[in-house]
N, C-alpha and C positions, 0 to 999 in steps of 0.2 A: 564358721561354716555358713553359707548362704544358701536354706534349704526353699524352697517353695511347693505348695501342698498343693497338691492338686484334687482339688473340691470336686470332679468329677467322680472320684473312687473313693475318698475319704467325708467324711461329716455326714457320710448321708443320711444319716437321721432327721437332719434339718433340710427344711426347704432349701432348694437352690439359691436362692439368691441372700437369705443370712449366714451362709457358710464362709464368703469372704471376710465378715465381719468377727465367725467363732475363730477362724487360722488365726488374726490379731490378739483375740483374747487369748489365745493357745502362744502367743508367743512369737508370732510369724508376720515377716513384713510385704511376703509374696507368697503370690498363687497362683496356679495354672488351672484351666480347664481342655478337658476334650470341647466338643461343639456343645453349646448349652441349651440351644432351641431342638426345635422337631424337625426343622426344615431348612434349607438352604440357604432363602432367602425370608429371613421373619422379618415382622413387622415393625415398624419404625418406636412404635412402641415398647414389644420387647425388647428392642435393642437399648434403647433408654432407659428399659428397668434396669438391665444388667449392667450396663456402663456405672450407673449410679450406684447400685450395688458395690460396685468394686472400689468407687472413688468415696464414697462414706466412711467405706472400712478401713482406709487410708493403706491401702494394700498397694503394691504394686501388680497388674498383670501380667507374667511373666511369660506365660506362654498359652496357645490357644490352636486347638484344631482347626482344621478345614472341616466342612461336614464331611461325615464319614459314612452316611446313608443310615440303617436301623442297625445299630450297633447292639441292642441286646438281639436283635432277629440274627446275627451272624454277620454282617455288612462291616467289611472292613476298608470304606475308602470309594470315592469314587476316582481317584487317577487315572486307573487302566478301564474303566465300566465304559464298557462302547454304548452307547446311547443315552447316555446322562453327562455326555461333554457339557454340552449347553448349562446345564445344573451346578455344575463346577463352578465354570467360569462368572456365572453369577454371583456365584459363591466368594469365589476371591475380591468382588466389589467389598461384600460386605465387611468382610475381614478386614481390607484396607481399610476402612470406615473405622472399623471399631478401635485397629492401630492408630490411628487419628489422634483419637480420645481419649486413649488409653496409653499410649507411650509402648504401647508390646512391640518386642520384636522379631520374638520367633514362632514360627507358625506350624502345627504337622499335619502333613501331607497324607494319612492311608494311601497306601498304594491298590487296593482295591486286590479283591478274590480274582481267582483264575474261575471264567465262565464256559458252560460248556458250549454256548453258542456262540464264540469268540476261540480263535488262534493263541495260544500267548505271544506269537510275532504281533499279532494285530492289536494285543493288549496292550504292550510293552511299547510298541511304534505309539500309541493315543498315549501312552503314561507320559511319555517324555515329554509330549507337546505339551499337556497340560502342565508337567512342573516346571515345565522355563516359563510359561503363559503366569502361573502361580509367582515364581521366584521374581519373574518382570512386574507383575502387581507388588509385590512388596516391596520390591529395592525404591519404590517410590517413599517410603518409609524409615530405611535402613534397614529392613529387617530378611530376615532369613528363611528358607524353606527346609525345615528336618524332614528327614526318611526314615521310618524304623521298622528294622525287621521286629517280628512278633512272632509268638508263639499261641498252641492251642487251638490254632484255623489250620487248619492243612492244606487250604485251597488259596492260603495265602503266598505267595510266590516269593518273600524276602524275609526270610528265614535267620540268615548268619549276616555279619558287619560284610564280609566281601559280596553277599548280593546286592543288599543296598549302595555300596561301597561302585560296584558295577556301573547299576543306573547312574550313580552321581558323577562319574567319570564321562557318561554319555551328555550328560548336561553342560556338563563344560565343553565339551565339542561343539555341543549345541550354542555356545558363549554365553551363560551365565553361570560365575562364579559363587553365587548366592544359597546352595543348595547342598547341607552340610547332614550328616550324618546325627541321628538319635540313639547315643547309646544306650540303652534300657539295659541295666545287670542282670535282672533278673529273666528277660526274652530270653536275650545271647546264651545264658548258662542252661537254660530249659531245655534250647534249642540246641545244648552241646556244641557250642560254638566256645573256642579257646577265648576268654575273657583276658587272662595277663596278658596274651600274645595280642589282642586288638588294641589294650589300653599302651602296650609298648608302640607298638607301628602307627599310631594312628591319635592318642591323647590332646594333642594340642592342635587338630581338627576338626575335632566333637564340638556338633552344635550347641547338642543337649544330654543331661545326661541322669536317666532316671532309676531307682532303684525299689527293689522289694526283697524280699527273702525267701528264700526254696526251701524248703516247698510250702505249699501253700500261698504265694504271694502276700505273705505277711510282712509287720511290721521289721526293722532291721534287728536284727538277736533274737528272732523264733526259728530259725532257720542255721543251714549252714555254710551260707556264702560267704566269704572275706568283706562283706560289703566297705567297711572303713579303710583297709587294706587296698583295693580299688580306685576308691576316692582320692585316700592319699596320693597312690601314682599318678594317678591322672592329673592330680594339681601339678605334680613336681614336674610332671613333662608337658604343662601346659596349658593345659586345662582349668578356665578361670571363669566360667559360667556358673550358674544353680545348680543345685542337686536337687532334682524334683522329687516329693516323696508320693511314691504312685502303686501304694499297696492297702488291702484290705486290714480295718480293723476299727473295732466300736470308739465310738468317741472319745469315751473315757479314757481309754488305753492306747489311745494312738500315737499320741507322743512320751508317753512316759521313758522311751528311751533316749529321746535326743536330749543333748548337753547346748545349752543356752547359754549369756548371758544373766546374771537376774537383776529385773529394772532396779533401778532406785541405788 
C-alpha cells in the first residue's frame, strides 16, 4: 500500500518542517501538505526552508495545497473569493515553483465558502476561471488540479463527489482535462454521500484519495467506516495513486495500525 501522511493534520507536535523527516522514521516514503506558509506568496526563503526539508527527509512530496486563506479562521479556499483573484493566481506561480523542485504533482484547489456579498452564480463563473488558470499552471508540470468536497463548513458549496464532479465537467468544457476529483472517505461518508456507489462509478478517475475514520476523524479502526474495504475497490477499478493518511491522532499512536513492510 502506498500511503503518504499528510504532516499538515498529523505530527503536529513537531515543528513544521521536522515532520517530513518523523513520516521517514515512522516508515513513510511520502508526504502531503495543506499550504505551509501564512501567505500566498511567501518568501523565497521559506520556500527554501520547506523544499529542503522535504528533500533531507528523502520523502517524496506527494501532494500540496493552493493557499486556502485562514484555515483555522474558517477559510476554505480562495477559487470562488471574488476579490482575492489576483491572490490566487500569484499563488499558482508559487506552487509551480515548488513542483519544480519537488517533482509534486497534485495540487488542491479549496473551492472557497459561499459569501454573502457575492451570488453563488458569480462565485462559481470566478471558480471556474481560476481552476483552468490553476490546472494550465500546472500542466506545465504534469501535474494535476484535485476538487474536494468537505465537510463541517456549511457555507461550503461542494459537499458530495457529484458537485465537485459538476464543476469538473464544466472545466472540461472550458478545455482542460487536468482537473480531477479528491476522494476524501471520510468528507463523502459525513456528508452522507453514497461511498460504494462513487468508488463504483468513478474509481479509476480519482485524482486523490484520502481517508480518516468516523467519527471523530480518527486514525483508520477507531471508527466505523470500511475504510480497507474502500481502498480495496478502488485499486481493482483502477485506482493507482496514494492513499493520503489525513486524520487526527498523537504521534505515538498514529500509525500503530498500518501494516508495512519491516526494513532489513
Amino acid at each position: 500500500m502506498t500511503y503518504t501522511v499528510n504532516c499538515s493534520i498529523l505530527l503536529t507536535e513537531l515543528p513544521l518542517l521536522e515532520r517530513p523527516a518523523a513520516a521517514k522514521a515512522a516508515g513513510f516514503d511520502a508526504v502531503e501538505f495543506w499550504w505551509p506558509f501564512a501567505e500566498a506568496v511567501p518568501s523565497d526563503k521559506d520556500v527554501d526552508a520547506f523544499v529542503t526539508a522535504v528533500k533531507d527527509a528523502g520523502v517524496q512530496l506527494s501532494g500540496l495545497n493552493f493557499f486556502a486563506g485562514d484555515m483555522p479562521g474558517g477559510d476554505r479556499g480562495l477559487v470562488s473569493w471574488k476579490g482575492r483573484c489576483g491572490e490566487f493566481k500569484d499563488n499558482i506561480d508559487v506552487v509551480v515553483g515548488i513542483a519544480e523542485r519537488t517533482g509534486t504533482k497534485a495540487f488542491n484547489a479549496l473551492y472557497g465558502n459561499r459569501l454573502p456579498e457575492s451570488t453563488p452564480e458569480a462565485q462559481d463563473e470566478l471558480g471556474l476561471k481560476n481552476l483552468v488558470a490553476a490546472a494550465e499552471g500546472v500542466a506545465k508540470v504534469g501535474g494535476i488540479v484535485l476538487l474536494e468536497p468537505v465537510s463541517g463548513t456549511p457555507s461550503y458549496p461542494l459537499k458530495t463527489a457529484a458537485d465537485a464532479l459538476a464543476v469538473i465537467a464544466k472545466t472540461k468544457e472550458a478545455g482542460v482535462e487536468n482537473v480531477k476529483l479528491l476522494a476524501d472517505f471520510y468528507h463523502l461518508a459525513v456528508n452522507g454521500d453514497d461511498v460504494p456507489a462513487v468508488i463504483e462509478e468513478h474509481a479509476k478517475d480519482f485524482g486523490h484519495v484520502q481517508i480518516a475514520d468516523n467519527p471523530g476523524r480518527g486514525a483508520p479502526g477507531t471508527g466505523a467506516l470500511p475504510l480497507g474495504e474502500w481502498i480495496t475497490r478502488s485499486r481493482e477499478l483502477g485506482y493507482d495513486g496514494y492513499i493520503g493518511l489525513e486524520y487526527k491522532a498523537p504521534a505515538a499512536e498514529a500509525f500503530t495500525w498500518a501494516i508495512r513492510p519491516v526494513a532489513g
